[in-house]
Every structure is written in C-alpha cells, then in structure tokens.
C-alpha positions as CSV (number, residue, x, y, z in Angstrom):
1,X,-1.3,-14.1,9.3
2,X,0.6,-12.4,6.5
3,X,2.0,-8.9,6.7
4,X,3.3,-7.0,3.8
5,X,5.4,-3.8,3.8
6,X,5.2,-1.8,0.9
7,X,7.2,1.0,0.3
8,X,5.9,3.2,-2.2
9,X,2.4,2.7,-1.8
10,X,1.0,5.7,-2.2
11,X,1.0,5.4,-6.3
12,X,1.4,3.0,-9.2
13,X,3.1,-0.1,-9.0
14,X,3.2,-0.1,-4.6
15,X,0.1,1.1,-4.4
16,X,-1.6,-1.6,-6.9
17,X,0.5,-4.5,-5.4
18,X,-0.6,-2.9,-1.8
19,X,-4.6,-3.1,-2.9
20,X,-3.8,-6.8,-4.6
21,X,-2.1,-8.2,-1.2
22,X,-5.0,-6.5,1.3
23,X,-8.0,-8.1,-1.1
24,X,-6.4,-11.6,-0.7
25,X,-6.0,-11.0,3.0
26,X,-2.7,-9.9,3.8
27,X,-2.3,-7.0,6.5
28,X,-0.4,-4.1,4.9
29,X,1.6,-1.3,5.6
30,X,2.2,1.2,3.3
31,X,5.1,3.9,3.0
32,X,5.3,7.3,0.8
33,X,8.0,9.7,0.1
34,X,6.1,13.1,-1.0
35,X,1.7,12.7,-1.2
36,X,0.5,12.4,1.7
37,X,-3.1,12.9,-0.3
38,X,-2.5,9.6,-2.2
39,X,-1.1,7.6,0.5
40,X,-4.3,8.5,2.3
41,X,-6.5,7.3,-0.8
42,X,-4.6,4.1,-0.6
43,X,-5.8,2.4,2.2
C-alpha cells in the first residue's frame, strides 16, 4: 500500500500529480492553503 501526501492539492501542479498517483492506486492525502472549493473538487 502506497500513500502519498500532497501538499497543494487543491490546484495545478498538486492537484494533477494528486489525480495521477490515486488512478495508479496510491492512497492520497491532499493539503490546501486558501480554496477550500477546489480542494473539495479534488478528490
């Protein structure tokens, strides 16, 4: 089991690394500083 944490996930280069890791089955957690609305749309 592979876990990644991500931190700025909520937008551009976290959040496209975050959606690349969980489709090739790696458990991730993201982090965001400000959007809570994107964050949300990330997972």
């Amino acid at each position: 089991m592979s876990i990644a944490i991500i931190t700025g996930g909520s937008r551009g280069l976290g959040k496209n690394m975050a959606r690349h890791l969980a489709a090739h089955g790696t458990d991730v957690l993201i982090t965001y500083h400000v959007n809570l609305a994107e964050a949300e749309k990330a997972t």
